[in-house]
ZALUM-447617 format. One record per residue (C-alpha): residue number from 1; chain; x, y negated, z. Coordinates in steps of 0.2 Angstrom, whole numbers, plus 5000, padded with zeros to 4 digits. Example, Ala and Ser with C-alpha at 12.3 -4.5 7.8 and 13.67 -1.06 7.14 Angstrom:
  seq  mol     u     v     w
    1    A  5062  5022  5039
    2    A  5068  5005  5036
***
This chain:
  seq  mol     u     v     w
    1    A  5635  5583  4428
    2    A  5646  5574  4441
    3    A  5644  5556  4442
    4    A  5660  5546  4444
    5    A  5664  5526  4446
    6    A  5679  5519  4445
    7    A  5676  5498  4443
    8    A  5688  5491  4427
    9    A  5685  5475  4420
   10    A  5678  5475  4403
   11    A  5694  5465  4392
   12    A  5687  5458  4379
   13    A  5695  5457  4362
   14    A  5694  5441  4361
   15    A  5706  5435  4373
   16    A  5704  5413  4371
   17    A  5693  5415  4355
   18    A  5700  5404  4338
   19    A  5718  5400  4338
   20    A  5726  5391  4323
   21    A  5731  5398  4311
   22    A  5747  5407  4305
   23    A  5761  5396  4298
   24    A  5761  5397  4280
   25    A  5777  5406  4279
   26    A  5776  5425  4288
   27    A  5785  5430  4272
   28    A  5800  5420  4275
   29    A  5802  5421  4292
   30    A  5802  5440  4289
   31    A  5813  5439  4277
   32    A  5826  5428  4286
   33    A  5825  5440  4301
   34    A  5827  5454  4291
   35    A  5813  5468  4297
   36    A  5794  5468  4299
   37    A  5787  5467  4316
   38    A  5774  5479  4318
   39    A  5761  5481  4331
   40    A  5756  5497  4334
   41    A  5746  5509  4345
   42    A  5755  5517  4363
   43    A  5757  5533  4356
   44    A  5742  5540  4347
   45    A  5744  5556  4335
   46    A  5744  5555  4319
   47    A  5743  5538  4317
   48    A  5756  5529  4325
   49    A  5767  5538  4339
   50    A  5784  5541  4344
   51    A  5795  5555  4343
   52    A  5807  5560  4359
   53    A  5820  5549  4350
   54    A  5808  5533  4348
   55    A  5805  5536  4329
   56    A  5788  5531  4325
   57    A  5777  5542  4311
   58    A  5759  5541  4309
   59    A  5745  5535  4296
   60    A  5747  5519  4302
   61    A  5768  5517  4305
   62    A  5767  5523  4286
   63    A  5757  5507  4282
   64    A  5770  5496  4290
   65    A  5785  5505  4282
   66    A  5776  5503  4264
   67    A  5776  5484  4269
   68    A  5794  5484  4272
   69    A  5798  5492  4256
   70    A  5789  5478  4247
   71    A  5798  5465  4255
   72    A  5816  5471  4257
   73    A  5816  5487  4246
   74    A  5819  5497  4262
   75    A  5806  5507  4273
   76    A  5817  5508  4286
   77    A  5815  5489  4289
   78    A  5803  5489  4302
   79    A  5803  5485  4323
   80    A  5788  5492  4334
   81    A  5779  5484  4345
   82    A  5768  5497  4356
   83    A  5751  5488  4362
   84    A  5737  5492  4371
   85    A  5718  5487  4366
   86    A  5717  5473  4376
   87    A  5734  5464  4370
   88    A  5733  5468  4353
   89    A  5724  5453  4346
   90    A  5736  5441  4359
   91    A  5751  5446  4353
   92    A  5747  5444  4334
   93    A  5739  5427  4337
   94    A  5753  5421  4348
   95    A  5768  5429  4335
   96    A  5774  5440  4346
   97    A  5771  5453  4328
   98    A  5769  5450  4309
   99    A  5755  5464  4307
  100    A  5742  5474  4319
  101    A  5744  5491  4312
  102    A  5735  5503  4326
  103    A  5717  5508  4324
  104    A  5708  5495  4324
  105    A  5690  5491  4319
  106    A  5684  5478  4308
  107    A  5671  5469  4315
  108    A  5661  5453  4309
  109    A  5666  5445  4328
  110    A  5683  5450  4325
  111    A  5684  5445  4308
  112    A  5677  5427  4313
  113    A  5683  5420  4328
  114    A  5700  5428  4332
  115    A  5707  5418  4319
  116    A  5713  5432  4310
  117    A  5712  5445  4294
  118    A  5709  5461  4291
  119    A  5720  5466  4275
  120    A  5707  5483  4271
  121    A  5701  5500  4277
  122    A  5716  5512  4275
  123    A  5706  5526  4287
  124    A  5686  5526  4287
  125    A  5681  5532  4304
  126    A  5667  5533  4317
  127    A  5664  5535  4336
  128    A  5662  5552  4344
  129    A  5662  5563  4360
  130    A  5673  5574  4365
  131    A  5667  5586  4380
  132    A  5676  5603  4390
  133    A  5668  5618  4382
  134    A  5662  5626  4399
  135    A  5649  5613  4399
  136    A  5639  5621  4383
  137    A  5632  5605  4376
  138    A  5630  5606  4360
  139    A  5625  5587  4355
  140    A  5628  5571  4363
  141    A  5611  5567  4367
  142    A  5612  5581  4381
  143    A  5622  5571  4391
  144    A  5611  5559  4399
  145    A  5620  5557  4417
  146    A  5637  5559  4411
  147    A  5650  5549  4416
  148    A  5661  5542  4401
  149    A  5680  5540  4399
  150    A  5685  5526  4389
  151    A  5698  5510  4384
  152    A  5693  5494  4389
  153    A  5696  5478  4375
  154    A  5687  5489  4362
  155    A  5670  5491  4353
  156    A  5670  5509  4359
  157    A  5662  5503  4377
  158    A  5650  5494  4369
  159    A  5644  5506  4355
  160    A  5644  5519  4370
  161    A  5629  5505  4380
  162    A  5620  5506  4363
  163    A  5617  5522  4360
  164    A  5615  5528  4377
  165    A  5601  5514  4379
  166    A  5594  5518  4361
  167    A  5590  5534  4367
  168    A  5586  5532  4384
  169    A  5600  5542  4392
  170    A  5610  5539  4409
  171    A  5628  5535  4409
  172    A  5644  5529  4422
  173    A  5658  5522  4412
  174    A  5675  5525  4419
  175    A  5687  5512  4407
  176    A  5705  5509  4409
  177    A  5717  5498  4399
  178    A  5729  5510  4394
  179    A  5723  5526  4381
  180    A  5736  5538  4391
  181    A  5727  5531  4407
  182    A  5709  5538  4398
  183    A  5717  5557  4394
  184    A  5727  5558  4410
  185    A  5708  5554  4420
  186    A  5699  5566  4407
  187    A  5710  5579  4406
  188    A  5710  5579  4427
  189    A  5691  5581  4426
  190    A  5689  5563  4432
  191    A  5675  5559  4419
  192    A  5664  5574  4408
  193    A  5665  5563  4392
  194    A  5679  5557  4382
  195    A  5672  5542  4368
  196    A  5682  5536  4354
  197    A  5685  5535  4336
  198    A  5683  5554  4330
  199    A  5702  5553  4324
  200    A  5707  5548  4338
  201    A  5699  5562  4349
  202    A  5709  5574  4336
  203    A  5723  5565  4341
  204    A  5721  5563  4360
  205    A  5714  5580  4362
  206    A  5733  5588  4355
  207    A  5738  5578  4373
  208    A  5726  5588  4383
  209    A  5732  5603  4396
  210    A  5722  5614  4385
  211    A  5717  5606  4371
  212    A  5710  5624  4366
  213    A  5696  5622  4379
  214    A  5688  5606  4374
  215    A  5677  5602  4359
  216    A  5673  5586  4348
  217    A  5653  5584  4347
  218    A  5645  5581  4329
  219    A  5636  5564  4332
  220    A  5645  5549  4325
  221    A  5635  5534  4333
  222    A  5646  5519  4324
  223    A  5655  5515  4308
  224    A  5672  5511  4312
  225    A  5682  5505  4297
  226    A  5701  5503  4305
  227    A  5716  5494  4294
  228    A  5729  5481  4297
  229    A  5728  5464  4301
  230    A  5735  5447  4301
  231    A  5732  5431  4308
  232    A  5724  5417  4298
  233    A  5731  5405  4286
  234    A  5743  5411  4277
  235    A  5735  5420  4261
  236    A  5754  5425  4252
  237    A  5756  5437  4269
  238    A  5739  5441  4268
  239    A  5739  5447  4250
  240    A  5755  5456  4253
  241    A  5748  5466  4266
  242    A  5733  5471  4256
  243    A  5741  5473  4241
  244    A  5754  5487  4248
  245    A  5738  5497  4254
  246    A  5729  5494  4237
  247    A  5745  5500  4231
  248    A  5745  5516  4238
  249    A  5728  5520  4234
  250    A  5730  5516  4215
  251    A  5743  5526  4213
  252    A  5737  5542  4220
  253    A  5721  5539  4208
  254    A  5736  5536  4194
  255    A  5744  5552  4199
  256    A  5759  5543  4202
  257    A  5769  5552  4219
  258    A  5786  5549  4228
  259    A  5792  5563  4218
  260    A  5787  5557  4201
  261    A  5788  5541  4201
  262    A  5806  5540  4191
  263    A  5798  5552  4179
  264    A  5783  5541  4175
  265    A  5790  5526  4175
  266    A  5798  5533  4157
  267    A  5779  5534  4150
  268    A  5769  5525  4139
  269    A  5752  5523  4150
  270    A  5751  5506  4155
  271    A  5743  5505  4171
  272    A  5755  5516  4175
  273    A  5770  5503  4172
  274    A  5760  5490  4181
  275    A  5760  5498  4195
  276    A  5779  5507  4194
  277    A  5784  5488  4189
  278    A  5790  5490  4171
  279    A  5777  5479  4165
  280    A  5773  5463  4170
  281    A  5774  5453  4185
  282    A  5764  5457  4198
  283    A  5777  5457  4214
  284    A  5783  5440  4207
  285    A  5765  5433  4211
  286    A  5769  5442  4229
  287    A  5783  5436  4230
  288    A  5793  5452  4232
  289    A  5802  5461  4217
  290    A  5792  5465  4203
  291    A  5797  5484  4207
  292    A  5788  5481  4225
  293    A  5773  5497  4222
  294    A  5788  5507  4214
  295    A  5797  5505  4231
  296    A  5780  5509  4242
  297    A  5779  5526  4232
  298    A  5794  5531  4230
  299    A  5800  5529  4248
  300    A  5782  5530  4258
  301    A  5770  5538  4244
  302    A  5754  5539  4239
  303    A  5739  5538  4251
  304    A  5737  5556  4247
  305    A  5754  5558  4252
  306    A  5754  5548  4266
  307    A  5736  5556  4274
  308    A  5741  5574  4271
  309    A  5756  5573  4280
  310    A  5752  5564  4295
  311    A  5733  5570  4300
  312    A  5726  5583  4284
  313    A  5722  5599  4284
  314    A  5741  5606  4286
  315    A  5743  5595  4303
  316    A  5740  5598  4320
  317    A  5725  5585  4320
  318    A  5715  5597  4304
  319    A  5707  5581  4297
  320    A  5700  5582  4280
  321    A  5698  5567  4268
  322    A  5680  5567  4268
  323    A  5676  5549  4269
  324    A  5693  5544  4264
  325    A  5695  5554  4248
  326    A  5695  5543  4233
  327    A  5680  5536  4226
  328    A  5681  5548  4210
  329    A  5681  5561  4221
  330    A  5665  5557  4234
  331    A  5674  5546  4245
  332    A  5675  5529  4250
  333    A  5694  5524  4244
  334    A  5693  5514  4232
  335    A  5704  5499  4225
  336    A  5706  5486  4212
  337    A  5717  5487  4198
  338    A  5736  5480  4196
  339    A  5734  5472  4182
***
């Protein structure tokens, strides 16, 4: 296999490590602005991406939108800020966004020493390689001399030097900052391997000249749990976040769907009206409207909804639910009850 070098320096994640903590007011400062900034990816498939007219759809824009419905009622309400692996953790520490919402892995450095927290796991993913099909290998551990396409400021460099020492194979990483900088270098046969989340070589793969002639190998050598984040201190914008995930989940277990939702709120089972805000007072303790998960659903939906139309079966990325199917149904989703 061809050998190729190309120096990049490593960005770590944790550009200056523990900043202070978020001012205890991210809620009011939103709403006195009057939108949610969100931080999201440079354009990945799927998950967060823009259209030719700058409107952003994706697994995680519908994460920020169902934020935005909680707090003003409105999904539109959101502004995006497009970020590259290395300056995503900067530019939620500094303020520059409310939320990181752009494939991110939850780590215990990460978790500890950013100063900042993650909200949940609203996509389950692990690491993978994607190679061209003329190279007719089968399995990842048949590329020992490969040289390696990749994004600096990310565990995916690192988890690449652990499982090509673990199993005493040769590598050449060649990293760049930017994700369309790693496609544009694969796809021009500057590297043989392309390493990333396994969504995300679904995603990328769509960019490809030939996306036909390329194949995503079986391994997955990490766990990669990826969901939103916000910085430290400020436990009322943290809950919210969460919450509007957890949201989502328990009403697709509920049945509960942007087309029913006026429907059940008429019915007599109770979580139901927890959720749909006809009972109780759960947004109060938020501090949003009490009908807060009714808004989610009914202008976001359902995690169903929400998976299924951005990277299931029926989209261009083919994804099934697999690990992110509901917990009743063999998968990891799970969430506690509004109640």
């Amino acid at each position: 296999m061809r050998k190729t070098i190309l120096s990049a320096a490593f960005g770590v994640a944790a550009v200056g490590l523990a900043v202070s903590g978020a001012s205890a007011a991210t809620l009011d400062d939103v709403k006195a602005k009057g939108f949610v900034q969100c931080g999201v990816s440079q354009g990945l498939p799927g998950f967060s991406n823009p259209d030719e007219a700058g409107n952003w759809t994706g697994l995680d824009v519908d994460l920020c939108r169902g934020v935005a419905a909680a707090v003003f009622g409105d999904a539109t309400a959101v502004k995006y800020t497009p970020l590259s692996a290395k300056e995503r953790f900067t530019a939620l520490q500094s303020g520059e966004v409310d939320i990181l919402s752009r494939n991110t892995t939850w780590t215990a450095t990460r978790d500890t020493t950013l100063g900042l927290n993650f909200a949940g796991v609203n996509y389950y993913d692990g690491q993978g390689f994607m190679v061209r099909s003329d190279l007719n290998v089968k399995s990842a551990l048949e590329l020992s001399g490969a040289s390696v396409c990749t994004n600096t400021g990310t565990t995916t460099e690192l988890n690449v030097a652990d499982y090509f020492r673990a199993n005493k194979l040769e590598y050449e990483i060649v990293a760049f900052e930017k994700a369309d900088e790693v496609v544009a270098a694969y796809d021009a046969g500057r590297c043989d391997v392309y390493t990333t989340d396994q969504s995300g070589l679904y995603a990328q793969r769509l960019k490809l000249t030939n996306p036909g002639e390329h194949v995503v190998l079986p391994e997955i050598i990490s766990k990669e749990p990826l969901g939103p984040v916000v910085r430290q201190g400020d436990d009322q914008w943290f809950n919210l976040v969460k919450w509007t995930h957890f949201a989502m989940v328990n009403a697709e277990e509920l049945g509960i769907t942007s087309a029913n939702a006026d429907e059940m709120k008429g019915g007599d089972n109770p979580a139901v009206k927890r959720v749909l805000g006809t009972e109780g007072a759960y947004g109060e303790a938020l501090g949003v409207s009490n009908d807060w998960a009714y808004n989610i659903i009914k202008q976001v939906g359902n995690y169903a909804e929400t998976f299924d139309r951005n990277v299931g079966p029926d989209t261009p990325l083919q994804i099934s639910r697999g690990v992110n199917a509901l917990w009743s149904q063999g998968g990891l989703q799970y969430a506690p009850p509004i109640r």
